[in-house]
Structure formats: C-alpha cells, structure tokens
ModelCIF file with pLDDT and N, C-alpha, C, O atoms, coordinates in Angstrom:
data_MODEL
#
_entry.id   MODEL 
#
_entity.id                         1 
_entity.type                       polymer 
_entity.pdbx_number_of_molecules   1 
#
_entity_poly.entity_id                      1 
_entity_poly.type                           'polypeptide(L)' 
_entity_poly.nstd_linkage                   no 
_entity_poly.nstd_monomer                   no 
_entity_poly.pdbx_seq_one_letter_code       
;(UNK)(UNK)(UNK)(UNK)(UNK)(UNK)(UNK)(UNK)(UNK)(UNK)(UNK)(UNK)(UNK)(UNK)(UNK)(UNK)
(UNK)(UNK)(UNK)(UNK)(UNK)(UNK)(UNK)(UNK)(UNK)(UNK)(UNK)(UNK)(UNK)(UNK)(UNK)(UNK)
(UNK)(UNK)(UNK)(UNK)(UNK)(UNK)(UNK)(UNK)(UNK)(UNK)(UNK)(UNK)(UNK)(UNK)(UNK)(UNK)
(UNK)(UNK)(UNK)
;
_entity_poly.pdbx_seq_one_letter_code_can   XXXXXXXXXXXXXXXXXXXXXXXXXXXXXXXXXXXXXXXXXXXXXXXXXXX 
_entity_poly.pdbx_strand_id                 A 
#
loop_
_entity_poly_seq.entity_id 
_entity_poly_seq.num 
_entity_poly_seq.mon_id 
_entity_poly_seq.hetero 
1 1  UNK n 
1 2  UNK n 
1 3  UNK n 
1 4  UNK n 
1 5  UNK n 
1 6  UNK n 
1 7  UNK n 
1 8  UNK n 
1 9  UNK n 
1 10 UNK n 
1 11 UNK n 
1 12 UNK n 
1 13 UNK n 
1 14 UNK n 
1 15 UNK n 
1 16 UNK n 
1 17 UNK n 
1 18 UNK n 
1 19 UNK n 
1 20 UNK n 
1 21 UNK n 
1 22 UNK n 
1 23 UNK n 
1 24 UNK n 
1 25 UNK n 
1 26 UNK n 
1 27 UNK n 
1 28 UNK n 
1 29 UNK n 
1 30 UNK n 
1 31 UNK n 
1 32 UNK n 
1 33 UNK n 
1 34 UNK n 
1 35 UNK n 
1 36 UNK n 
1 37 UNK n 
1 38 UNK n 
1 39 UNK n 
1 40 UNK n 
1 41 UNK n 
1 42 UNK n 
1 43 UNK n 
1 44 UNK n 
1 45 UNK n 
1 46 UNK n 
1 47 UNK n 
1 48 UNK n 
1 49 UNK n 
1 50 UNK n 
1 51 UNK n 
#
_struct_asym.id          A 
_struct_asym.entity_id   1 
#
loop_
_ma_qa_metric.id 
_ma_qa_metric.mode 
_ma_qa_metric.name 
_ma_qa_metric.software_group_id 
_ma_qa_metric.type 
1 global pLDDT . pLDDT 
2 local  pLDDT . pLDDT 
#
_ma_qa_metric_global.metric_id      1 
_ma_qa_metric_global.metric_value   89.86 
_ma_qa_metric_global.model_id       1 
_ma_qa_metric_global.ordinal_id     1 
#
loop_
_ma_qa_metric_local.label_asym_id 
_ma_qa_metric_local.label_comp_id 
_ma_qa_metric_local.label_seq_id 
_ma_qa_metric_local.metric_id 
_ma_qa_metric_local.metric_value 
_ma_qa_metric_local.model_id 
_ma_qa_metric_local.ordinal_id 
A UNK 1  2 76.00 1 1  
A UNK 2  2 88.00 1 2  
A UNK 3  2 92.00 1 3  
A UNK 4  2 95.00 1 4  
A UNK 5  2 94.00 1 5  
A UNK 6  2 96.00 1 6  
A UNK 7  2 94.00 1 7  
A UNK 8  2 97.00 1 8  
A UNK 9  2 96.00 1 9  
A UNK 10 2 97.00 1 10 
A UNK 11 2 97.00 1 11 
A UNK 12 2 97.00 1 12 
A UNK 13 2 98.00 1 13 
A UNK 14 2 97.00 1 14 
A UNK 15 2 96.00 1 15 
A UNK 16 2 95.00 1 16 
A UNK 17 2 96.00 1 17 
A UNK 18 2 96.00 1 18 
A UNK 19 2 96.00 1 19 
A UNK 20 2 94.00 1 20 
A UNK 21 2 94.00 1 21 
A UNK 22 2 92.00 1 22 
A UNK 23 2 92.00 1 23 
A UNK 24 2 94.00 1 24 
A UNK 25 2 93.00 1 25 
A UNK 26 2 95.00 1 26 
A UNK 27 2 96.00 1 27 
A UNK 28 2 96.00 1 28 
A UNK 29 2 95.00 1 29 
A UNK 30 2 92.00 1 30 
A UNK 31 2 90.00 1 31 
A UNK 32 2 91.00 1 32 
A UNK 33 2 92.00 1 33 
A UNK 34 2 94.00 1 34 
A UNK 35 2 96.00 1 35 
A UNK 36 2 95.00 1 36 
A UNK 37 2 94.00 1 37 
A UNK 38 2 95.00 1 38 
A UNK 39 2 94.00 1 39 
A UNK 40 2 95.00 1 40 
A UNK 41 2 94.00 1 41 
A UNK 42 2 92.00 1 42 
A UNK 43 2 90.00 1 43 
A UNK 44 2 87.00 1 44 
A UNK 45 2 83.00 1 45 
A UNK 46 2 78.00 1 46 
A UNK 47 2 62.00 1 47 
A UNK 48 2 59.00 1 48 
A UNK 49 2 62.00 1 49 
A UNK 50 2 58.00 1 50 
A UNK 51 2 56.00 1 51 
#
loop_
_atom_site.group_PDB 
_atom_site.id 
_atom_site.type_symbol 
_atom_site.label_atom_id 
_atom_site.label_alt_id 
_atom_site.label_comp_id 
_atom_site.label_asym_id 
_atom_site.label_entity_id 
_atom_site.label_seq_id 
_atom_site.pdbx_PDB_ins_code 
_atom_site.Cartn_x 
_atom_site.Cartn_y 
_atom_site.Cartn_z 
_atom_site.occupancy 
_atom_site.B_iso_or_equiv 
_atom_site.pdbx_formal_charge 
_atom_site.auth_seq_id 
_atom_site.auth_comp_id 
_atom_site.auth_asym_id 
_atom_site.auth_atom_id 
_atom_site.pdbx_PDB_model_num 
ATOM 1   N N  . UNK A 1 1  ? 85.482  89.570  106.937 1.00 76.00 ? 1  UNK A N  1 
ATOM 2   C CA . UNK A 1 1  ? 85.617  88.670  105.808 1.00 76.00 ? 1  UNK A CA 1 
ATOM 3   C C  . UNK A 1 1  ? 86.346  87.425  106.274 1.00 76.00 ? 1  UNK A C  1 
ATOM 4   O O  . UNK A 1 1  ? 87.487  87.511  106.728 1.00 76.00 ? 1  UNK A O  1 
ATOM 5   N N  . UNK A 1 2  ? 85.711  86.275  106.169 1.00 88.00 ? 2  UNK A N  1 
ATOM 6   C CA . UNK A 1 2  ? 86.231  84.747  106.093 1.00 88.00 ? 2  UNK A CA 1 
ATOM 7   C C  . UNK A 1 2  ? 86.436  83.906  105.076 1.00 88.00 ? 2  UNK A C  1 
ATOM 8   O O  . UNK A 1 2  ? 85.990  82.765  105.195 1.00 88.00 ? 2  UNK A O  1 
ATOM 9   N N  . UNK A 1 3  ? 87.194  84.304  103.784 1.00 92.00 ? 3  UNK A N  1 
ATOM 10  C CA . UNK A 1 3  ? 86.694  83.423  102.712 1.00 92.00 ? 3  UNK A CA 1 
ATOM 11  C C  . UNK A 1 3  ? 88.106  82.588  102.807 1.00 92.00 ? 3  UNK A C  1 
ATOM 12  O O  . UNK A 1 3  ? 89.307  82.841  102.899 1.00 92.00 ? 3  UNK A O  1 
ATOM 13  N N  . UNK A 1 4  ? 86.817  80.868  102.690 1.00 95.00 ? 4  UNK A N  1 
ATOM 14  C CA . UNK A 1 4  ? 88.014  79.462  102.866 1.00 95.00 ? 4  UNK A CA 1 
ATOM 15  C C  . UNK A 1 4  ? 88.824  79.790  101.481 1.00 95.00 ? 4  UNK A C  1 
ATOM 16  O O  . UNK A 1 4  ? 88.630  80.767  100.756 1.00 95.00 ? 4  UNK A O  1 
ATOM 17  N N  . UNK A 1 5  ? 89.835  78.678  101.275 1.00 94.00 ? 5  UNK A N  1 
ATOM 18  C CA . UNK A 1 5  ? 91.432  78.904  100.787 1.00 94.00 ? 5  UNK A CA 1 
ATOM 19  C C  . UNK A 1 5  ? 91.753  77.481  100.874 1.00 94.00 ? 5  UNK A C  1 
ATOM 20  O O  . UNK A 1 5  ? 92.126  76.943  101.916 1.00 94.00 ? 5  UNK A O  1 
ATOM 21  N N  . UNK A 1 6  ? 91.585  76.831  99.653  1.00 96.00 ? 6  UNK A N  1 
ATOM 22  C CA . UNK A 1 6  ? 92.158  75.807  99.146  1.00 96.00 ? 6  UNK A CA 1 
ATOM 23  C C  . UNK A 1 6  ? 93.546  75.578  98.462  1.00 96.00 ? 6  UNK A C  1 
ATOM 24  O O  . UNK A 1 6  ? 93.776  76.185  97.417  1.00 96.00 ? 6  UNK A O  1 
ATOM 25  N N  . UNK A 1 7  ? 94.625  74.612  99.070  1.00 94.00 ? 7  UNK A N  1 
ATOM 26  C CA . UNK A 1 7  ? 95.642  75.186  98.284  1.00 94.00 ? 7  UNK A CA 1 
ATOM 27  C C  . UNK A 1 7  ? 96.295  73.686  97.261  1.00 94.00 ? 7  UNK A C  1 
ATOM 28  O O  . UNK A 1 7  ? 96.691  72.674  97.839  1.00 94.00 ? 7  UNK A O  1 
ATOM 29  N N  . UNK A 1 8  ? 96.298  73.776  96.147  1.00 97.00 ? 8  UNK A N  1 
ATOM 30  C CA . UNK A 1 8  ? 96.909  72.261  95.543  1.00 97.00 ? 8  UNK A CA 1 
ATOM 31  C C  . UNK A 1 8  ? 98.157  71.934  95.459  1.00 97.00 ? 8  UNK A C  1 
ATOM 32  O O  . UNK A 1 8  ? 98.966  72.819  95.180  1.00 97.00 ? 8  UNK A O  1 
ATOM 33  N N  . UNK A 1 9  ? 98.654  70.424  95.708  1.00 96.00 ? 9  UNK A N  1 
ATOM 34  C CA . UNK A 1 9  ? 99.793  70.068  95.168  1.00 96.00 ? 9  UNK A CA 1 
ATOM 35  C C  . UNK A 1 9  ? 99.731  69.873  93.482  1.00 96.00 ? 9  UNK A C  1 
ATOM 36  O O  . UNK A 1 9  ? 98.769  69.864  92.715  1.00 96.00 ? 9  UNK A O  1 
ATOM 37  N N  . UNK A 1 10 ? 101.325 69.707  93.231  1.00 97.00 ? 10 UNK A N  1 
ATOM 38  C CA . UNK A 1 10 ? 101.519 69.368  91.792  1.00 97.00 ? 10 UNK A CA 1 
ATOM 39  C C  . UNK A 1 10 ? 100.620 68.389  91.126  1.00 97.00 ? 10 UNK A C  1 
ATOM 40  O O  . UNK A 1 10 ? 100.440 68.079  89.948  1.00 97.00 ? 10 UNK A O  1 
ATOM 41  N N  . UNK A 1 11 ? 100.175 68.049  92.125  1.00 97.00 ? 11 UNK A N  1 
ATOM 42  C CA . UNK A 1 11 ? 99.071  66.904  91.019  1.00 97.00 ? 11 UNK A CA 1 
ATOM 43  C C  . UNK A 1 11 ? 97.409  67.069  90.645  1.00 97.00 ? 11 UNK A C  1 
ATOM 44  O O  . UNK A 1 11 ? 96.615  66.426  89.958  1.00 97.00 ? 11 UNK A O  1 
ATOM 45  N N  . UNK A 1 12 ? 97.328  68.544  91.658  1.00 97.00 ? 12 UNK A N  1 
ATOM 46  C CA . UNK A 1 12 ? 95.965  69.081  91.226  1.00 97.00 ? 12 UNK A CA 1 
ATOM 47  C C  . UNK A 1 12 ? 95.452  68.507  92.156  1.00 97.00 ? 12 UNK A C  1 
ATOM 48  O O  . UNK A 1 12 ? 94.325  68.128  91.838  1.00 97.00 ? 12 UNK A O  1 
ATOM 49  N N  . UNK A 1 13 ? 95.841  68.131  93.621  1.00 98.00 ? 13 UNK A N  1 
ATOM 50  C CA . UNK A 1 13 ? 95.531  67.299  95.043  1.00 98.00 ? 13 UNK A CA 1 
ATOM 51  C C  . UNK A 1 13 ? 95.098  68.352  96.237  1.00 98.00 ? 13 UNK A C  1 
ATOM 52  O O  . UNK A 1 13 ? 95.910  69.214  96.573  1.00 98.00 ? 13 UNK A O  1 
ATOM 53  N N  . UNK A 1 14 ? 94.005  68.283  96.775  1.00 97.00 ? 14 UNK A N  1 
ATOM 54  C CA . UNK A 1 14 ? 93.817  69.556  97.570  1.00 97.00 ? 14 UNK A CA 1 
ATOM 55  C C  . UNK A 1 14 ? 94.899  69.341  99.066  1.00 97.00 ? 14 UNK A C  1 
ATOM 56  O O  . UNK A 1 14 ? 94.698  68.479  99.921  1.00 97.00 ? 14 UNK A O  1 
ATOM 57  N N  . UNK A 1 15 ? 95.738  70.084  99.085  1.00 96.00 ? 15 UNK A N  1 
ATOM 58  C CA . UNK A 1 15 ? 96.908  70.044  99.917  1.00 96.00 ? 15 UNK A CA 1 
ATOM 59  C C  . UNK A 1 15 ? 96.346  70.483  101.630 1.00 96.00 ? 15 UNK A C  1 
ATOM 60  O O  . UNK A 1 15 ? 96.579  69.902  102.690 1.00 96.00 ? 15 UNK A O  1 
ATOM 61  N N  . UNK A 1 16 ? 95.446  71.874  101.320 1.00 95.00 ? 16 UNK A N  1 
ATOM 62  C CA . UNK A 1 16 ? 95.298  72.224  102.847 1.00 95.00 ? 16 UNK A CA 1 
ATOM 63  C C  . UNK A 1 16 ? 93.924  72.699  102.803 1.00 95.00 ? 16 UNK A C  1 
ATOM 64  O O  . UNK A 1 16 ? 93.462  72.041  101.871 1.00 95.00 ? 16 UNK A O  1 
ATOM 65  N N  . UNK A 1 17 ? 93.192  73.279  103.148 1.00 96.00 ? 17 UNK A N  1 
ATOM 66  C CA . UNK A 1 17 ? 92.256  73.798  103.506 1.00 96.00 ? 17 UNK A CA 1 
ATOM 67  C C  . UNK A 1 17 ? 92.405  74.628  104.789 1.00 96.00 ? 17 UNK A C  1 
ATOM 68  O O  . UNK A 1 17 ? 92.529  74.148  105.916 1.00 96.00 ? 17 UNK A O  1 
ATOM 69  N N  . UNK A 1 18 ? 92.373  76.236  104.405 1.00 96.00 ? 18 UNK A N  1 
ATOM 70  C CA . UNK A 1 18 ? 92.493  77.365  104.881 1.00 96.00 ? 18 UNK A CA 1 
ATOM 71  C C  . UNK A 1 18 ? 91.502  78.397  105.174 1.00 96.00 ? 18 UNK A C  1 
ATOM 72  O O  . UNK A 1 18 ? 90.840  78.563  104.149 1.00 96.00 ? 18 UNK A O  1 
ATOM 73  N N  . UNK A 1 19 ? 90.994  79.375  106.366 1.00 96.00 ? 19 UNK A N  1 
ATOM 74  C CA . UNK A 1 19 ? 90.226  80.428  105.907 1.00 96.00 ? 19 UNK A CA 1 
ATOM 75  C C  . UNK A 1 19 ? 91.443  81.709  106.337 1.00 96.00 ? 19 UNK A C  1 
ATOM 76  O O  . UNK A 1 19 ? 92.473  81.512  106.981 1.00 96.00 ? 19 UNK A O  1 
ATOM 77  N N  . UNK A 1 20 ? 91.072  82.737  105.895 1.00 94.00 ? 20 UNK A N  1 
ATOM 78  C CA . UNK A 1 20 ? 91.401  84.148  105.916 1.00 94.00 ? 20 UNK A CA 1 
ATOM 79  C C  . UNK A 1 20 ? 90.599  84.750  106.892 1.00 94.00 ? 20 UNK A C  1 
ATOM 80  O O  . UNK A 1 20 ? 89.376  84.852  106.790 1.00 94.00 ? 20 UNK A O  1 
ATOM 81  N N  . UNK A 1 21 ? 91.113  85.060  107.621 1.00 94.00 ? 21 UNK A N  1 
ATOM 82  C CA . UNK A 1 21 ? 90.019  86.033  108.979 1.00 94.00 ? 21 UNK A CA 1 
ATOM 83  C C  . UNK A 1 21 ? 90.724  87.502  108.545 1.00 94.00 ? 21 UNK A C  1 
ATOM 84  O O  . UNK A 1 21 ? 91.914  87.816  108.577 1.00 94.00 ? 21 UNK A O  1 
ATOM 85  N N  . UNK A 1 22 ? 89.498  88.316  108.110 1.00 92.00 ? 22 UNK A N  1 
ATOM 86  C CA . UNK A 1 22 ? 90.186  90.042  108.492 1.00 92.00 ? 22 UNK A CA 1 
ATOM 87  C C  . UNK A 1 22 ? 89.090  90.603  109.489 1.00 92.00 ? 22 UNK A C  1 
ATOM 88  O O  . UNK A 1 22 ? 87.908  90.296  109.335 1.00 92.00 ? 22 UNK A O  1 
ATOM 89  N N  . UNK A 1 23 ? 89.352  91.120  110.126 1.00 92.00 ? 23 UNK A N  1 
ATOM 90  C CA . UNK A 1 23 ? 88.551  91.923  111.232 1.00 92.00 ? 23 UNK A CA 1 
ATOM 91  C C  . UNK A 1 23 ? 89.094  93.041  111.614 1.00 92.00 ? 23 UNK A C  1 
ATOM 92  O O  . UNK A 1 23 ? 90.267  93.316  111.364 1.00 92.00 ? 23 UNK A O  1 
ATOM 93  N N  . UNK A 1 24 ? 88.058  94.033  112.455 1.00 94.00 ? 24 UNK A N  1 
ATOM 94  C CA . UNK A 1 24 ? 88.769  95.157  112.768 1.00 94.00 ? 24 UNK A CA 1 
ATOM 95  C C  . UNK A 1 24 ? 89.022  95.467  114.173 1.00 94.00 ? 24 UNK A C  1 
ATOM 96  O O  . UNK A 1 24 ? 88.000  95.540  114.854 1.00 94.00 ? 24 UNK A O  1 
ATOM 97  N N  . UNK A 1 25 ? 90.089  95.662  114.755 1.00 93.00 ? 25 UNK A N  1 
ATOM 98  C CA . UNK A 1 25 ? 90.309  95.767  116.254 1.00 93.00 ? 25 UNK A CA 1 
ATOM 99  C C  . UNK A 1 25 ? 89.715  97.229  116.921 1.00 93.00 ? 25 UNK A C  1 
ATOM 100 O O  . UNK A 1 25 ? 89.280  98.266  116.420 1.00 93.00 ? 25 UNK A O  1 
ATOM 101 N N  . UNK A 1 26 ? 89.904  96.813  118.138 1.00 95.00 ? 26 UNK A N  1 
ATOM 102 C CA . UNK A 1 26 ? 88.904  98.080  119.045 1.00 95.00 ? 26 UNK A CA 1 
ATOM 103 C C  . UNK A 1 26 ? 89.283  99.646  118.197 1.00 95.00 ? 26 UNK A C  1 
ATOM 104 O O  . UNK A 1 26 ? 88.446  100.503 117.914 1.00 95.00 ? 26 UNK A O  1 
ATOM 105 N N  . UNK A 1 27 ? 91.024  99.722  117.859 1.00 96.00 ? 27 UNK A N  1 
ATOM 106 C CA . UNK A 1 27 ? 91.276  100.772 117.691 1.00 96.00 ? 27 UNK A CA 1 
ATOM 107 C C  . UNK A 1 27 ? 90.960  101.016 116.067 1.00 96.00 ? 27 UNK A C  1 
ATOM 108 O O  . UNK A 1 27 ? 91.418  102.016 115.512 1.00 96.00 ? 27 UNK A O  1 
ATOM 109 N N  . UNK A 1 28 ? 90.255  100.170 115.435 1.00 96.00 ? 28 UNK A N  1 
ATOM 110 C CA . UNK A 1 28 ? 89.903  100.351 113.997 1.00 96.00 ? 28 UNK A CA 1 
ATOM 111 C C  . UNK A 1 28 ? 90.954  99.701  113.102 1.00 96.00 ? 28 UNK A C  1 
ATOM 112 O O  . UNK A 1 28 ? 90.840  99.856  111.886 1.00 96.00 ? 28 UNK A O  1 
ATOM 113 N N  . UNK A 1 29 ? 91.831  99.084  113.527 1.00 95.00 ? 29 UNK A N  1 
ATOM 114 C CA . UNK A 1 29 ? 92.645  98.934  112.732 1.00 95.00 ? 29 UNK A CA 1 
ATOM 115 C C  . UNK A 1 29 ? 92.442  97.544  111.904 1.00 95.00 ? 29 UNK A C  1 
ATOM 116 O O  . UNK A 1 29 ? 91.430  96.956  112.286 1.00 95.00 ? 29 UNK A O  1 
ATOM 117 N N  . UNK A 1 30 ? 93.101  96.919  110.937 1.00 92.00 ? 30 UNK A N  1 
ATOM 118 C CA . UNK A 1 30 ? 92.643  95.662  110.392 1.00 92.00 ? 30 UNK A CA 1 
ATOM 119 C C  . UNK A 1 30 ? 93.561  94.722  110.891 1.00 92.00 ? 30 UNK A C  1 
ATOM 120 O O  . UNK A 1 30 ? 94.782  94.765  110.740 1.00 92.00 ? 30 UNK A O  1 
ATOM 121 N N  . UNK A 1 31 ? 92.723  93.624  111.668 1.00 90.00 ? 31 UNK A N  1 
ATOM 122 C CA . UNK A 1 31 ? 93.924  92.389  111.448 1.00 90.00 ? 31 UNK A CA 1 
ATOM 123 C C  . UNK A 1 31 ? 93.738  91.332  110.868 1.00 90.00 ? 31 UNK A C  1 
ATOM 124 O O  . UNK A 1 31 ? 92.564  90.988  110.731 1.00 90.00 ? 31 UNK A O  1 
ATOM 125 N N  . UNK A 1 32 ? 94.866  90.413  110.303 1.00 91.00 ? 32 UNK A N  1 
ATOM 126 C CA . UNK A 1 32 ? 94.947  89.269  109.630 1.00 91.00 ? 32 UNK A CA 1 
ATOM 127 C C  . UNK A 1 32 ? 94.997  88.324  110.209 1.00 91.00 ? 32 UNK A C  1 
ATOM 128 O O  . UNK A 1 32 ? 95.382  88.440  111.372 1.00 91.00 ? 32 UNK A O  1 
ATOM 129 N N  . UNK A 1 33 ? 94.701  87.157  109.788 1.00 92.00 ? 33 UNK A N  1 
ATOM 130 C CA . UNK A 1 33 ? 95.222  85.173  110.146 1.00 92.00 ? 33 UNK A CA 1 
ATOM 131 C C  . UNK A 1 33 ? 94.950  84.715  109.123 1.00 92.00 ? 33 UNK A C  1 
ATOM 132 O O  . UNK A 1 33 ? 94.095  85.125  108.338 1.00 92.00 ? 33 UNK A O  1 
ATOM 133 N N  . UNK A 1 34 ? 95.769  83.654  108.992 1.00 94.00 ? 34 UNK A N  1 
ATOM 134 C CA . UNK A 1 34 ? 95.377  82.670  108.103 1.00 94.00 ? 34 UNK A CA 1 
ATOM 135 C C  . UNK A 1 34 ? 95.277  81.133  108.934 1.00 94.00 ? 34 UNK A C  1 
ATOM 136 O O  . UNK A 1 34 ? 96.173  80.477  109.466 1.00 94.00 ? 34 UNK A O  1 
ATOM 137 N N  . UNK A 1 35 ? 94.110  80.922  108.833 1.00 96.00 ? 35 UNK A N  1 
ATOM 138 C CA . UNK A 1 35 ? 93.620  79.383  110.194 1.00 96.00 ? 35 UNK A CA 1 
ATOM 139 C C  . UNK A 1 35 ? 93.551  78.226  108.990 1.00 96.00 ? 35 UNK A C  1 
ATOM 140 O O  . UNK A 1 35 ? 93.077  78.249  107.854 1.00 96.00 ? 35 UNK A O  1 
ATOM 141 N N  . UNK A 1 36 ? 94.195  77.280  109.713 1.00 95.00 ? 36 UNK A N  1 
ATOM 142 C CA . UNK A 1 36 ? 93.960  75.926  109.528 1.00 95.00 ? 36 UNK A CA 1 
ATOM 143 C C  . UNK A 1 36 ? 92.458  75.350  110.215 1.00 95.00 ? 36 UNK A C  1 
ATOM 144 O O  . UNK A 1 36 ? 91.796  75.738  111.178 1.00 95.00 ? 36 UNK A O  1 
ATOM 145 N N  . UNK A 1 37 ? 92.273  74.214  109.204 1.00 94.00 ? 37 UNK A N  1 
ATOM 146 C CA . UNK A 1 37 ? 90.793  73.311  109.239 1.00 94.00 ? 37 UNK A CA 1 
ATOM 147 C C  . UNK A 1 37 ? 90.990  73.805  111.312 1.00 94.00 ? 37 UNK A C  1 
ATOM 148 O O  . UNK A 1 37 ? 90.795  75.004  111.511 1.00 94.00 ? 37 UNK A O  1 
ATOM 149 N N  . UNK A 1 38 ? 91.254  73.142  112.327 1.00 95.00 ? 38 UNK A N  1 
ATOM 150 C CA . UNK A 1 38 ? 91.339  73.539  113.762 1.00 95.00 ? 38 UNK A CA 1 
ATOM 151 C C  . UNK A 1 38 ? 91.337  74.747  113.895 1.00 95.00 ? 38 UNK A C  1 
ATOM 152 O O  . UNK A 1 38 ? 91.204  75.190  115.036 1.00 95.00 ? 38 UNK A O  1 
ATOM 153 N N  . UNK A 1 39 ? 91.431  75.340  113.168 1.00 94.00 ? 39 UNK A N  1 
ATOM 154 C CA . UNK A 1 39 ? 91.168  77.455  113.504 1.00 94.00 ? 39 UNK A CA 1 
ATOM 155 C C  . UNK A 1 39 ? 92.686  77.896  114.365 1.00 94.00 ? 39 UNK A C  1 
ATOM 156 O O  . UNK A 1 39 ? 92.866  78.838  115.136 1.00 94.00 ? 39 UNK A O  1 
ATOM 157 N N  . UNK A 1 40 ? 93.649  76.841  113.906 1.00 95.00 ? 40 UNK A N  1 
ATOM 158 C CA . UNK A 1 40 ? 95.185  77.361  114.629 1.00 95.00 ? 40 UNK A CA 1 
ATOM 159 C C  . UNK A 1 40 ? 95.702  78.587  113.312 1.00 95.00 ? 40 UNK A C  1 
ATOM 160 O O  . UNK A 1 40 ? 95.659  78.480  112.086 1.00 95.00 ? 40 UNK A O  1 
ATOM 161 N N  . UNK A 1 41 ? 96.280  79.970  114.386 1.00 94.00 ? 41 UNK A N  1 
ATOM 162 C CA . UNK A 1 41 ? 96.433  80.535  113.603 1.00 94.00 ? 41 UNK A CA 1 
ATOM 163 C C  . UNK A 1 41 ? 97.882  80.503  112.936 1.00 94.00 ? 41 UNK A C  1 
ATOM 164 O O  . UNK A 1 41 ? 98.841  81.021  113.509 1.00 94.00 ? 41 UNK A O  1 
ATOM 165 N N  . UNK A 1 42 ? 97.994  79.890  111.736 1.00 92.00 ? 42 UNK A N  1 
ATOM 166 C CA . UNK A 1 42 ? 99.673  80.135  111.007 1.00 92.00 ? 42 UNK A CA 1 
ATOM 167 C C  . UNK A 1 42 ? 100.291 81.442  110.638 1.00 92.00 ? 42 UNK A C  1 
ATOM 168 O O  . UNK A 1 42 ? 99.707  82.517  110.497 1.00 92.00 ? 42 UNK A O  1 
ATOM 169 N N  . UNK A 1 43 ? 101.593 81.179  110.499 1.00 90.00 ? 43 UNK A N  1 
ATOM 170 C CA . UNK A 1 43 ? 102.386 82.064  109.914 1.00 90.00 ? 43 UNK A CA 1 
ATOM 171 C C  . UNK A 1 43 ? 101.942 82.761  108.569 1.00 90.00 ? 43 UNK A C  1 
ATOM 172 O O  . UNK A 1 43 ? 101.313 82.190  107.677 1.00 90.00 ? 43 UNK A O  1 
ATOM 173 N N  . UNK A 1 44 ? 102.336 84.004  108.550 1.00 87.00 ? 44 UNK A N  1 
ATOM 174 C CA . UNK A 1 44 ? 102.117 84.631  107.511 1.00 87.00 ? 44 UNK A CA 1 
ATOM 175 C C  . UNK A 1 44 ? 103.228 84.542  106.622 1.00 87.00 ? 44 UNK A C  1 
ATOM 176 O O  . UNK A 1 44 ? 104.296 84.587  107.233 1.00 87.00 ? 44 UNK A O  1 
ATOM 177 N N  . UNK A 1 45 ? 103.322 84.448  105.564 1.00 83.00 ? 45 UNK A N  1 
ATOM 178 C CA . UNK A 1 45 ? 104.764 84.378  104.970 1.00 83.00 ? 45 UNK A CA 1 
ATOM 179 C C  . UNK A 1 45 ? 104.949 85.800  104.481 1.00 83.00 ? 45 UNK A C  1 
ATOM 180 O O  . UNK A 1 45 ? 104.005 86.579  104.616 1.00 83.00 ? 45 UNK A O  1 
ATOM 181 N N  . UNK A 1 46 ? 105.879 86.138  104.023 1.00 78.00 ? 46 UNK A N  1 
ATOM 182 C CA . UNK A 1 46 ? 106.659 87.703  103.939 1.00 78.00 ? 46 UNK A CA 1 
ATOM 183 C C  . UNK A 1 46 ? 106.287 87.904  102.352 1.00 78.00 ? 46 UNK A C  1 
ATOM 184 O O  . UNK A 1 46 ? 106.749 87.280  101.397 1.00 78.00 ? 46 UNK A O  1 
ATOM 185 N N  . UNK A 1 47 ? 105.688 88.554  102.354 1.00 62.00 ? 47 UNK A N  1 
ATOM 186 C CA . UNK A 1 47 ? 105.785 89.691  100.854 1.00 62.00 ? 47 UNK A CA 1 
ATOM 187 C C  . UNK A 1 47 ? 106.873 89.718  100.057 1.00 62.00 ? 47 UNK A C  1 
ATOM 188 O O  . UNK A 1 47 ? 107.719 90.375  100.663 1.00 62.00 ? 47 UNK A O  1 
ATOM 189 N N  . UNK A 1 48 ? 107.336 89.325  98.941  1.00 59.00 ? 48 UNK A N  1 
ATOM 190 C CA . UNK A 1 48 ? 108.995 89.656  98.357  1.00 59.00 ? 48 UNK A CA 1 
ATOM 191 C C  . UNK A 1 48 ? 108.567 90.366  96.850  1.00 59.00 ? 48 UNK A C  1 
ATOM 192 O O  . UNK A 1 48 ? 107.906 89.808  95.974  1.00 59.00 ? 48 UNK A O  1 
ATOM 193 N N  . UNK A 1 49 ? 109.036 91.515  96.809  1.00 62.00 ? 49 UNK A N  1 
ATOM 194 C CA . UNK A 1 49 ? 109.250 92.346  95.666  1.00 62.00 ? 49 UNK A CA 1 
ATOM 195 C C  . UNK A 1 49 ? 109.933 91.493  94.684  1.00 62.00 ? 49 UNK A C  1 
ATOM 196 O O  . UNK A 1 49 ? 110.649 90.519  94.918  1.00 62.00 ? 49 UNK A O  1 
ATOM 197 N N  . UNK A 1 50 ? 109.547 92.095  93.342  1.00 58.00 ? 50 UNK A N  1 
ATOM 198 C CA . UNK A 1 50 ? 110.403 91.063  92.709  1.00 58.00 ? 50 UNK A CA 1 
ATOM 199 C C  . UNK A 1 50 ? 111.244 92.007  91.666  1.00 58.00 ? 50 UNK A C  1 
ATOM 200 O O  . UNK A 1 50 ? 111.685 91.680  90.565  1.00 58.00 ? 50 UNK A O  1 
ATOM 201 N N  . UNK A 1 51 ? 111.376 93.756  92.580  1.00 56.00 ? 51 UNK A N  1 
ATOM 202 C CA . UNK A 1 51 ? 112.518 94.707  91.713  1.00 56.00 ? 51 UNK A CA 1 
ATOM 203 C C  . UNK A 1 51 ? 113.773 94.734  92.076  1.00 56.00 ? 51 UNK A C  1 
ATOM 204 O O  . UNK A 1 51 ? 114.582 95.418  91.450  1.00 56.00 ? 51 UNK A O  1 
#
C-alpha cells in the first residue's frame, strides 16, 4: 500500500505532500515510511495516549 497524504496549513493551504509505503520484509513482517515528494524517508512521530 502507497496511498499519497496531503497535509494543510491553517488556511486550508496544501502544506506537504506525502506517501505512506507499507510493505512486507523477507521475514514477513510489516514495515513503515512516510516519504516526502523526493521519496526521503521522514520521521515517524510517536503515538501519545491520551489516558
């Protein structure tokens, strides 16, 4: 799965343009990225509970 990822500023301005790569590695397992328009892969930001 590759689906692009548009993200807006406060003004309803398209800020970035993103895709989502999931794939599955040799050992089956799933991995993530999130790529910029150049296919550089960024940071993931951290999950925060909110209990």
């Amino acid at each position: 799965m590759k689906p692009k990822v548009l993200t807006f500023d406060e003004n309803n301005r398209v800020q970035d343009r993103l895709r989502y790569s999931v794939e599955v590695d040799a050992s089956g397992k799933f991995t993530f990225e999130i790529l910029d328009e150049a296919e550089t892969a960024l940071p993931i930001p951290l999950m925060v509970s909110g209990s």
